[in-house]
N, C-alpha and C positions, 0 to 999 in steps of 0.2 A: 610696733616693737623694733622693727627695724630702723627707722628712722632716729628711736631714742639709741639704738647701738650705735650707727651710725655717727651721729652729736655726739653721743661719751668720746671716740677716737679712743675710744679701750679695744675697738677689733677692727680688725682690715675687712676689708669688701668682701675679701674669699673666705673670712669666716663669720660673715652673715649670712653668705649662699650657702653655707656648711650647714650652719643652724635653721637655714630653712629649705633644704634639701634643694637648692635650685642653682642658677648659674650667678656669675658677675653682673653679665647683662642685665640680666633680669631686675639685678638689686639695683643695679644704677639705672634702669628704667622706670622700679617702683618709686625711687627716690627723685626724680628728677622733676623738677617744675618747667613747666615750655614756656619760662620766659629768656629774655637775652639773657645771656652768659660770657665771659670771658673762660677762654680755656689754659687751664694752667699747666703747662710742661716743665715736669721739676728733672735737670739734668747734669752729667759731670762734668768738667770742663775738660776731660778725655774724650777726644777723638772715638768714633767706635766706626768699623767699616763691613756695608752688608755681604751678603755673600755675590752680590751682583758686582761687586767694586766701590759702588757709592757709598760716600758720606753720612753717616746721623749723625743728629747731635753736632755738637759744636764741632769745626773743621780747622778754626784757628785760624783763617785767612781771611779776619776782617769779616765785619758785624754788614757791611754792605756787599761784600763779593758776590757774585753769581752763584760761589760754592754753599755758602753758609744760605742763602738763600732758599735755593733748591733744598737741601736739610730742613731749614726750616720749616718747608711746605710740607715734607711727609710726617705723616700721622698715623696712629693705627684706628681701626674703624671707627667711625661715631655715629650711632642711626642716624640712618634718612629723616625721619622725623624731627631731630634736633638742630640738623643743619642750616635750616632760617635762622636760628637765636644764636648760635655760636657769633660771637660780635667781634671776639680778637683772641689773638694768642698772644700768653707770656708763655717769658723762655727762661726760666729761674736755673742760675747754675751755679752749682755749688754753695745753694743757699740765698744767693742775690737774684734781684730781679733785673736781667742783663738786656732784652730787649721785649718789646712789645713792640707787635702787628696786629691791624686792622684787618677782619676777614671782607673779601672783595665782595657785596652782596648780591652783584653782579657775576659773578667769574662763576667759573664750572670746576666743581667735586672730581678730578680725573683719579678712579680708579687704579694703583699702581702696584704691583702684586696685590700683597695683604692688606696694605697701607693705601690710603689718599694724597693726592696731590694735592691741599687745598689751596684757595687762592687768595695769600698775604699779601700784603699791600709791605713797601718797603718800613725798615723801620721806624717808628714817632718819635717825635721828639718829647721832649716832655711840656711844651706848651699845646701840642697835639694832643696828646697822650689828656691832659687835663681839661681838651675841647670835648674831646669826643665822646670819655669815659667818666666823667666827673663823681662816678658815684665807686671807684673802681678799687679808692682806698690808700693804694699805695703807688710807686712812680719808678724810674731807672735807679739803682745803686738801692732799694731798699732790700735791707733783711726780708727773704723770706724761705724760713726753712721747712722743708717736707713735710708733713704728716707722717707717721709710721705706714709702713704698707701702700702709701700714694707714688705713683710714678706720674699720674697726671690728676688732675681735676677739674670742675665745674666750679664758677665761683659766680652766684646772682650779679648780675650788673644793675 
């Protein structure tokens, strides 16, 4: 049942947990398949700054800087258990699909408050992007707007 509410995209995640008395986690655990995934981060092209100083989200100083970089690498938690399959991150903002990284299979998950430091690889190009990912759908510059209730998601690779 969750599953088919889930597919409808008639309820957000927190009101599947509602309907069945449990958390997020939980629903995005029952729902999850452990195979590769690309992770989708849908974001504004506003600047947003934590209460440490640092940067989320988009920083404005270039898709290559150290700053946008480091932003891009924080995340907030993703089980231990899914961290093999996570394959890449999209960075969708304001509807477009503005960059995608490669997660380093190799690199290390550093813990960062709340958030993870994961380990991206700089950003693909789109001949990259069509090497690595072939089955991924879509490419840099495509439409891709939110889901109701998504701030991020899982997409089968």
């Amino acid at each position: 049942m969750a599953r088919q509410m889930y597919d409808s995209e008639e309820y957000t995640v927190q009101q599947i947990a509602d309907t069945f008395h449990t958390s997020r986690a939980t629903v995005y655990r029952a729902l999850s398949d452990d195979g590769d995934f690309a992770y989708i981060v849908y974001r504004s092209g506003k600047p947003k700054t934590r209460p440490d100083g640092s940067i989320m989200g988009e920083t404005g100083q270039g898709e290559q800087s150290p700053a946008q970089y480091d932003a891009d690498r924080q995340l907030s938690p993703l089980a231990g258990h899914k961290r093999p399959y996570a394959k890449a991150m999209v960075y969708v903002v304001d509807g477009t699909v503005k960059r995608i990284r490669a997660i380093d299979p190799k690199g290390d998950w550093v813990p960062h408050g709340g958030d993870w430091e994961i380990p991206v690889t700089a950003p693909l190009t789109p001949g990259e992007i069509a090497e690595q990912f072939p089955t991924l759908g879509f490419s840099l510059g495509d439409k891709l707007p939110a889901r109701r209730g998504k701030l991020r998601e899982h997409l089968a690779l």
